[in-house]
ROLOGU-384864 format. One record per residue (C-alpha): residue in one letter; x, y, z. Coordinates in steps of 0.2 Angstrom, whole numbers, plus 2048, in hexadecimal, padded with zeros to 3 digits. Example, Ala and Ser with C-alpha at 12.3 -4.5 7.8 and 13.67 -1.06 7.14 Angstrom:
REM residues 2
+--------+-----+-----+-----+
: residu :   X :   Y :   Z :
+--------+-----+-----+-----+
:      a : 83E : 7EA : 827 :
:      s : 844 : 7FB : 824 :
+--------+-----+-----+-----+
REM end
This chain:
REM residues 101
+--------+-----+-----+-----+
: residu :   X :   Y :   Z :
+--------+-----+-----+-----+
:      x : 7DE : 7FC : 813 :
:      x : 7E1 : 80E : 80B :
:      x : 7E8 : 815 : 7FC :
:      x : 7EC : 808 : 7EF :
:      x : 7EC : 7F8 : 7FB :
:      x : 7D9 : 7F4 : 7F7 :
:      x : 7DE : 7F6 : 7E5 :
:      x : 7EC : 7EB : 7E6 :
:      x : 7E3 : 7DE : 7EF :
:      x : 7D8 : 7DE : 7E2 :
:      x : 7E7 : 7DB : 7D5 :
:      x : 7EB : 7CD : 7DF :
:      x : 7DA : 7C7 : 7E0 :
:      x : 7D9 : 7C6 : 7CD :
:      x : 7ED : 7BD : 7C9 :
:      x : 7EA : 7AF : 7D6 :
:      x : 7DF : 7A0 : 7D4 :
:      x : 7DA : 79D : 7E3 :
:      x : 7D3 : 7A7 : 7F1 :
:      x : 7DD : 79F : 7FE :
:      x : 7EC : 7A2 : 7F4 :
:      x : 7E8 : 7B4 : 7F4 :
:      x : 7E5 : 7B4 : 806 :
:      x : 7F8 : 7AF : 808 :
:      x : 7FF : 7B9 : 7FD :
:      x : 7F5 : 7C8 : 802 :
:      x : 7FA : 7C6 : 817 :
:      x : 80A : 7C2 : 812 :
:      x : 80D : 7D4 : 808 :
:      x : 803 : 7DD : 815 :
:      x : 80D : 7D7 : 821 :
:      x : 81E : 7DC : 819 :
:      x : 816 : 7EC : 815 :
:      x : 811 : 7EF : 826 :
:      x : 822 : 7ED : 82C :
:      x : 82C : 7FB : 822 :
:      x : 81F : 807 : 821 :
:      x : 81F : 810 : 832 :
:      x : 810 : 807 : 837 :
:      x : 818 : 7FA : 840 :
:      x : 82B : 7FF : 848 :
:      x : 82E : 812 : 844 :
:      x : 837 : 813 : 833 :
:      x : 844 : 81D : 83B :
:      x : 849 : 80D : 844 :
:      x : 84C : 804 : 833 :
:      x : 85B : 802 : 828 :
:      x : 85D : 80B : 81C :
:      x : 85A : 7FE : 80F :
:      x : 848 : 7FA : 814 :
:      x : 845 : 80C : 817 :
:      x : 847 : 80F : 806 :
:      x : 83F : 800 : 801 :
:      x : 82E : 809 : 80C :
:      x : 82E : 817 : 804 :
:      x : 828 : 813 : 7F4 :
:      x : 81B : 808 : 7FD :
:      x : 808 : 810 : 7FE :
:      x : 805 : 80C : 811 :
:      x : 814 : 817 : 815 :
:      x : 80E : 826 : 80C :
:      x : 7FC : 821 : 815 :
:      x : 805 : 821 : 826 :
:      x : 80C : 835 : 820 :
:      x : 7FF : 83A : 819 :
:      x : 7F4 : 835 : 82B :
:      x : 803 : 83A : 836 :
:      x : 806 : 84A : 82B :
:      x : 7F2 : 84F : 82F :
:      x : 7F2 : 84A : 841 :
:      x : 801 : 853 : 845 :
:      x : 7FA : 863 : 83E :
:      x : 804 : 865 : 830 :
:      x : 7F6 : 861 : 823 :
:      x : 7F5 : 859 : 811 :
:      x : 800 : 863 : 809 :
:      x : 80E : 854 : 807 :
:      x : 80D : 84B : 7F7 :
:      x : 805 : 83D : 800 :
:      x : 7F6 : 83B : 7FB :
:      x : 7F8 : 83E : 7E7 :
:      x : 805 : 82F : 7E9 :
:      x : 7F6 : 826 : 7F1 :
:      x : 7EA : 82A : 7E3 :
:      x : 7F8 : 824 : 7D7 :
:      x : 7FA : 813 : 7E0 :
:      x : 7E6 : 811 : 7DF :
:      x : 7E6 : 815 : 7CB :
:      x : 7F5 : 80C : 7C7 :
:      x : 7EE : 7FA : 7D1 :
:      x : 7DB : 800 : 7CE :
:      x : 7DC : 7FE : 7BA :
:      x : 7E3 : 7EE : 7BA :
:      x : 7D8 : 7E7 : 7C6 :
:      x : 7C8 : 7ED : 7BC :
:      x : 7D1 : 7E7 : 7AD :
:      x : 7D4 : 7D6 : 7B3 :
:      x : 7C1 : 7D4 : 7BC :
:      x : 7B9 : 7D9 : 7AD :
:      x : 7C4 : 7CC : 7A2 :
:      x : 7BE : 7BE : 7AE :
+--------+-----+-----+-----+
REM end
């Protein structure tokens, strides 16, 4: 996982009780996120609905960000500050969290 979805695994980590719960919960939002972020069907093949829904998403500006460097058109999208803000904003509460437990 890149940018942000490490961090907020580990937010899930710390609100559930169990590890098999987190498990769950964890798979299921991956797989939705995987779904309308370009990963899975193009999002141009989306509604319109669920493409805006993905575009606040972190694994769609991962998907940019990688398809923006590939493609040859480097890193000069917004991209990977929105990723860096994704980390930060799930990161702290996570440390917060582990260091109240």
């Amino acid at each position: 996982m890149g940018g942000g979805q490490a961090q907020i695994g580990l937010l899930l980590a710390t609100v559930t009780r169990t590890s098999r719960s987190a498990q769950g919960i964890g798979l299921m939002l991956f797989f939705a996120l995987w779904l309308i972020s370009g990963t899975g069907p193009p999002r141009a093949v989306l509604p319109a609905g669920l493409r805006d829904v993905g575009g606040v998403l972190p694994l769609t500006h991962l998907v940019t960000a990688v398809q923006n460097s590939w493609f040859g058109f480097g890193w000069a999208s917004t991209d990977p500050a929105v990723l860096a803000a994704y980390a930060v904003a799930a990161g702290v509460p996570a440390l917060w969290l582990f260091r109240r437990a």
